[in-house]
C-alpha positions as CSV (number, residue, x, y, z in Angstrom):
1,X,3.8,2.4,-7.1
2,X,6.0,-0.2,-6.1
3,X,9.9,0.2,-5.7
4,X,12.2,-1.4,-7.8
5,X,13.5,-2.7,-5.0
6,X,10.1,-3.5,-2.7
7,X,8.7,-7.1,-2.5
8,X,4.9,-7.4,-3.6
9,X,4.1,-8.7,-0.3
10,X,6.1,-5.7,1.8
11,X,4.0,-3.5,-1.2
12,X,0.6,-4.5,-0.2
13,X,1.3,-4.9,3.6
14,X,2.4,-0.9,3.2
15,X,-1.0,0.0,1.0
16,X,-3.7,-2.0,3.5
17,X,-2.0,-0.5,6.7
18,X,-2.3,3.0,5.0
19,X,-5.7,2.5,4.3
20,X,-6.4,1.1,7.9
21,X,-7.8,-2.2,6.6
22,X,-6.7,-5.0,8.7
23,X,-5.4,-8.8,7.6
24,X,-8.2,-10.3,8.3
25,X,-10.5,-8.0,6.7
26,X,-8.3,-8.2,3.3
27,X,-8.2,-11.5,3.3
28,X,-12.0,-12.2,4.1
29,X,-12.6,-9.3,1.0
30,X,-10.4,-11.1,-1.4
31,X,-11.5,-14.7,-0.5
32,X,-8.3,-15.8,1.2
33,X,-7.5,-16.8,4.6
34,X,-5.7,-14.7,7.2
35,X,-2.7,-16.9,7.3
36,X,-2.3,-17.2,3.5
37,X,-2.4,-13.4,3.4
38,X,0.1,-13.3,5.8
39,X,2.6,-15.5,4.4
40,X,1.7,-13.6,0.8
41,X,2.9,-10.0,2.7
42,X,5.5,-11.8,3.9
43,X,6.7,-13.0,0.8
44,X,6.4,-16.5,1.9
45,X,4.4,-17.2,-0.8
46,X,4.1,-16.0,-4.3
47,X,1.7,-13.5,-5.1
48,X,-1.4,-14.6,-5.9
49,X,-3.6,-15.5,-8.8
50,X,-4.5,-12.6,-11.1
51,X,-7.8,-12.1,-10.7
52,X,-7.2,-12.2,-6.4
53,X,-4.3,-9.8,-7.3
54,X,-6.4,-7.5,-9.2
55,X,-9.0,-7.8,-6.5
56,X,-6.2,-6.8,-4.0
57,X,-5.5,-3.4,-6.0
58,X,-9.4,-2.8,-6.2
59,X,-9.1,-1.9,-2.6
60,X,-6.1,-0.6,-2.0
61,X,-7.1,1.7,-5.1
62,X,-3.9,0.7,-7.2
63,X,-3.8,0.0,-10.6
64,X,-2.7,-4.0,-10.8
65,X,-1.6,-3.6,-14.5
66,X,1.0,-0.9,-13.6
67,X,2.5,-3.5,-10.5
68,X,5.0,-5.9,-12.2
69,X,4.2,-9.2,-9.8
């Protein structure tokens, strides 16, 4: 579960490197390039569209309802 005060991006960078799946591996599963998934961890950009978001929590075994994005 996400901290009140943890970005989405910081979030799902924490999750994948627990789960030892690397950037480029996310991003290919989610439909995404690297660099976009990057700059998402980041929090360069917003997070995603819904159903990539809920496709992100798929594999990091979260439950994307429960994460306020």
């Amino acid at each position: 579960m996400v901290g009140a005060k943890e970005k989405f991006g910081a979030f799902i960078r924490r999750e994948r490197e627990a789960k030892d799946i690397g950037l480029r591996e996310m991003a290919k599963k989610i439909g995404v390039s690297p660099t976009y998934m990057s700059k998402v961890e980041r929090d360069d950009y917003p997070p995603p569209a819904e159903d990539k978001v809920k496709a992100i929590a798929k594999i990091i075994e979260c439950d994307a309802d429960a994460k306020d994005a």
